[in-house]
C-alpha positions as CSV (number, residue, x, y, z in Angstrom):
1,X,57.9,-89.7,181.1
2,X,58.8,-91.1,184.4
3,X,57.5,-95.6,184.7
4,X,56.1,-97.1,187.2
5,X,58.6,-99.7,188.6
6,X,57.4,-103.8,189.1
7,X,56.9,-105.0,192.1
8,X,59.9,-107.0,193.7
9,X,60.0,-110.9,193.1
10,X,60.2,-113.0,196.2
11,X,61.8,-115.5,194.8
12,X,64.7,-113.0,193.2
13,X,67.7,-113.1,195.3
14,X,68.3,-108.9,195.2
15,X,64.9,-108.1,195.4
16,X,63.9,-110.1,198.5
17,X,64.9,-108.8,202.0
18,X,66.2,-111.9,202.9
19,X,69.9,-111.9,204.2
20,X,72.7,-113.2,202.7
21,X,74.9,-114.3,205.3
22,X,78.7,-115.4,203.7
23,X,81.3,-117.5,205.6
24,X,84.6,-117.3,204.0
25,X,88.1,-118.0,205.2
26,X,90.4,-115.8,204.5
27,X,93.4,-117.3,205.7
28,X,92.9,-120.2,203.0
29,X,90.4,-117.6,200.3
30,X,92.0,-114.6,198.1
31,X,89.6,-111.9,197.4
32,X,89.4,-112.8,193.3
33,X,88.3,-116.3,194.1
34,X,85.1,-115.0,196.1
35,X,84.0,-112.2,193.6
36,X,84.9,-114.6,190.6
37,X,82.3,-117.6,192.4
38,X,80.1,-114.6,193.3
């Protein structure tokens, strides 16, 4: 029996279409750090 799915929050960071832009250095940044913080 198939459910009708919510509307998306606004407010909700995956839901929204607002982009995500991310500046990270990776010179001075390992990979782990920014998934870890993410």
């Amino acid at each position: 029996m198939p459910a009708k799915p919510f509307e998306p929050n606004k407010s909700c960071y995956v839901c929204s279409e607002t982009p995500l832009l991310l500046d990270v250095n990776t010179k001075a940044t390992k990979l782990r750090e920014v998934i870890d913080k993410i």
